[in-house]
C-alpha positions as CSV (number, residue, x, y, z in Angstrom):
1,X,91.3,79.5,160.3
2,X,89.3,78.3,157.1
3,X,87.8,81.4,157.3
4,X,91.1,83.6,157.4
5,X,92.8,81.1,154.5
6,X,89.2,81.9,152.2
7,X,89.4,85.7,153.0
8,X,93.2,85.7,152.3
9,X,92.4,83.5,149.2
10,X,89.5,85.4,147.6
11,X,91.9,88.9,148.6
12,X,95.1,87.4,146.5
13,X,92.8,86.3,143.3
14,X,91.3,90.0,143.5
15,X,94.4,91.6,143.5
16,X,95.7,89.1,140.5
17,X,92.1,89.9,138.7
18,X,93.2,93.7,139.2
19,X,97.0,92.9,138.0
20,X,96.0,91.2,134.7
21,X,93.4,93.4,134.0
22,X,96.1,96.6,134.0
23,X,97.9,94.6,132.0
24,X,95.3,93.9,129.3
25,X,94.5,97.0,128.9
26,X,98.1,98.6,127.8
27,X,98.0,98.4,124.2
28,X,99.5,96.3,121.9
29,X,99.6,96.3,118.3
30,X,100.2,98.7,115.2
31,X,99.5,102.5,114.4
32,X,100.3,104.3,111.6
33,X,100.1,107.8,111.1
34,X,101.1,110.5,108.6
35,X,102.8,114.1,109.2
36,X,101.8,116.9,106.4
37,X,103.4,120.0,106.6
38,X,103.5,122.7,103.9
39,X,106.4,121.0,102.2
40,X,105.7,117.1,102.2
41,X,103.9,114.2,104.0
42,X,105.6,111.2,105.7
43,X,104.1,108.5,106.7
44,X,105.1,106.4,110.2
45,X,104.0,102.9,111.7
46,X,104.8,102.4,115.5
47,X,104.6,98.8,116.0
48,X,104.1,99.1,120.4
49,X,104.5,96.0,122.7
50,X,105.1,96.4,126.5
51,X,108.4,98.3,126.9
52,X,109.0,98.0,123.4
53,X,108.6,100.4,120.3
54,X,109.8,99.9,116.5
55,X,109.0,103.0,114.5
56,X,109.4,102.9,111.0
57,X,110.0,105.5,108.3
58,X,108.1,105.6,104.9
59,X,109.4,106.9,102.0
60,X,107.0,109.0,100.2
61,X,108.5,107.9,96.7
62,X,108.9,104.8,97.3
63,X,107.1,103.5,99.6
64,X,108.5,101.2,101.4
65,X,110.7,101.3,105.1
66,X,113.5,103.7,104.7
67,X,114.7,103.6,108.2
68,X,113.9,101.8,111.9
69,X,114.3,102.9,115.5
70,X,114.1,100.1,117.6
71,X,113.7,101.2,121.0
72,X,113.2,99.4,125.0
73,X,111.9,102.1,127.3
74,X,112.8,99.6,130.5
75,X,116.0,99.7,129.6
76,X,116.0,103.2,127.9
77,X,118.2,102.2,124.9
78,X,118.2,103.0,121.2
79,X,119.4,101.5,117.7
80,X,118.6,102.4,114.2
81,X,118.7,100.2,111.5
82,X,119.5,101.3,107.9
83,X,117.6,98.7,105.4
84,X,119.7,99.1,102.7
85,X,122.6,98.6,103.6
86,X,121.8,96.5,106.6
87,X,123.6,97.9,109.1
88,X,122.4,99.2,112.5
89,X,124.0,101.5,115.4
90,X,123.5,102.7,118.7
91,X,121.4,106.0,119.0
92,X,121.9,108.3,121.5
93,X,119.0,110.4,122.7
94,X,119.5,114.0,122.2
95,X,119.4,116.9,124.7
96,X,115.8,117.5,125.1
97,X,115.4,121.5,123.6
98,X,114.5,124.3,125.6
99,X,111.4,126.0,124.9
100,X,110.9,129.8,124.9
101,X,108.2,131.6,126.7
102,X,105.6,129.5,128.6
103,X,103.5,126.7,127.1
104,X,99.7,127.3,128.2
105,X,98.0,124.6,128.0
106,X,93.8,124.8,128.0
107,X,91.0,121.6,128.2
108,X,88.5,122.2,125.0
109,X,85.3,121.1,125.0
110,X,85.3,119.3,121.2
111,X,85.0,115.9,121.6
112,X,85.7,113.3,118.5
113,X,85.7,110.2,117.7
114,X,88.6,109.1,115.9
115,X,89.5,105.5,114.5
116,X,87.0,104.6,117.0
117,X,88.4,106.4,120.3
118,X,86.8,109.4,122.2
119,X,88.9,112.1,122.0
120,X,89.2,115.0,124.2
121,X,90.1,118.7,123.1
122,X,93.4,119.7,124.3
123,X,95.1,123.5,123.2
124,X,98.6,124.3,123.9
125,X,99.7,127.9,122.8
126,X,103.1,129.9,123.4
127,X,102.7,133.6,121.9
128,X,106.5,133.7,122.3
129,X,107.4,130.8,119.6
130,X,104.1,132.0,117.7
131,X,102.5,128.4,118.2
132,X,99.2,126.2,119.0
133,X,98.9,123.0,118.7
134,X,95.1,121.3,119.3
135,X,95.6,118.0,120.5
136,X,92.6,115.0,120.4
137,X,93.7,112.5,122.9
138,X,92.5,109.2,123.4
139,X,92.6,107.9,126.7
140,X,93.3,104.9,129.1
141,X,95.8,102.6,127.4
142,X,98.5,104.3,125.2
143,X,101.1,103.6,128.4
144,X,104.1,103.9,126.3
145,X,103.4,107.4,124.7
146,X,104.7,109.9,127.2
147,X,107.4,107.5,127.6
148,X,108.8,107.6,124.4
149,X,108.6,111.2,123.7
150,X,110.6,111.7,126.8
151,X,113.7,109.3,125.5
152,X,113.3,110.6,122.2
153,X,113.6,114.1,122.9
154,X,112.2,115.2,119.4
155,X,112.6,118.6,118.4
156,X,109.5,118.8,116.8
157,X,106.6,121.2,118.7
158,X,104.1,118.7,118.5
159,X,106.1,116.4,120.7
160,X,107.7,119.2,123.5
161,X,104.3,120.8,123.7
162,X,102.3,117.4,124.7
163,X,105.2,117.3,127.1
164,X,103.4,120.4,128.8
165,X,100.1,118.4,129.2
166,X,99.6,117.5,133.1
167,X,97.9,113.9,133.7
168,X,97.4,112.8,130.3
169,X,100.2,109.8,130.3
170,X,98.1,107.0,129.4
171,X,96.7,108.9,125.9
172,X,97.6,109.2,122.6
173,X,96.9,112.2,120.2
174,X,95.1,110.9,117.3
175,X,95.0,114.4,115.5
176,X,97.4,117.2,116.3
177,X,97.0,120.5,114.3
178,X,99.9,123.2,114.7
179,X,99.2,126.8,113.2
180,X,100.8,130.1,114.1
181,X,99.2,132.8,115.9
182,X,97.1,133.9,112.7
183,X,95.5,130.7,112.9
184,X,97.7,129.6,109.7
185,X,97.9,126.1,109.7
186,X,101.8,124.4,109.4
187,X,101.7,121.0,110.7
188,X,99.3,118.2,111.1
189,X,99.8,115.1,112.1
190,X,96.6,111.9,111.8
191,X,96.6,109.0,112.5
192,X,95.2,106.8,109.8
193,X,95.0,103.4,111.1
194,X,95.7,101.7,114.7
195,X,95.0,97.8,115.0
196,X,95.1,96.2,118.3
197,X,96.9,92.9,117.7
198,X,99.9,90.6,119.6
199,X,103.1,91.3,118.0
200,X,105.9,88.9,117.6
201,X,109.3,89.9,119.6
202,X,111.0,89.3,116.6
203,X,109.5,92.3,115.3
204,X,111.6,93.9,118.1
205,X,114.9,92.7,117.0
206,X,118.0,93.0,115.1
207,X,117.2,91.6,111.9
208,X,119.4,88.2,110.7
209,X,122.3,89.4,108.4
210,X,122.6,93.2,109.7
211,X,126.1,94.2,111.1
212,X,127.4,96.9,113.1
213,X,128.0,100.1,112.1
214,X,131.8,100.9,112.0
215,X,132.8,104.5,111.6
């Protein structure tokens, strides 16, 4: 019997070991990233904790958060917030958009290291839409990612097109580059800064003071 309870013992504290060490390793914390295009740059901060994502909006004049999605991927809901005039409203996701053509997607062999991750080479090309997209992905904790693009639905390549990646749903791209066919790049996206930190829930929430939108 003492034999039995100990096995059953040291089995249960293995499997909690196990447990909290999955858990510990889905990250938590800040990243921030900028989008360049041909016309502008925008910068972006996902603060990520657990089911929970707040992405924020800077403006490129001024500087400063110009607009919030606060979003639970448990529960699969949605809200924006508008700073200004401190209102916030429902979101609904949009219809995810259809691509043309067929997405083929190809393991590189560049590897870099990118605000301190190792990142693996991923192309995705579609000669129909004219389009590839390199992706360097970081690996083994960005849980929420895959997640999030899927509620979002985002219109944008760079999001459908890492959609078309097989297996990679714990990664995060730390450096997209879209170009067209000649090789012409349009669309970059970096990220510039990611900190591993516990976030307060709060950070999560409706702010104090912020009403309803009314239409």
């Amino acid at each position: 019997m003492k034999k039995s309870a100990l096995k059953i013992a040291t089995f249960v504290v293995a499997m909690l070991t196990i447990s909290l060490g999955s858990f510990a390793q889905s990250f938590e914390g800040v990243i921030e990233f900028k989008k360049t295009t041909s016309i502008d740059t925008n910068n972006y901060v996902y603060y990520v904790k657990g089911g929970l994502v707040r992405i924020d909006e800077i403006g490129a004049k001024s500087h400063k958060v110009e607009g919030t999605f606060l979003i639970n991927l448990d529960n699969k809901t949605m809200k924006s917030l508008n700073h200004d005039r401190k209102l916030y409203m429902d979101q609904a996701a949009p219809a995810p958009r259809a691509i043309k053509g067929t997405c083929t997607v190809k393991k590189g062999t560049t590897v870099k290291n990118l605000q301190g991750y190792k990142c693996s080479e991923y192309v995705v090309s579609n000669t129909e839409e004219g389009t590839v997209i390199t992706y360097y992905l970081a690996d083994g904790k960005f849980t929420f990612f895959d997640k999030l693009l899927n509620q979002l639905n985002r219109k944008e390549k760079s999001s459908i097109y890492f959609l078309q990646i097989k297996d990679v749903k714990n990664t995060f791209p730390m450096l997209s580059e879209q170009t067209d066919m000649t090789g012409k790049k349009t669309e970059v996206l970096e990220v510039t800064k990611i900190t591993n930190k516990a976030l307060d829930n709060s950070m999560f929430e409706i702010p104090k003071g912020y009403k309803p939108f009314e239409k």
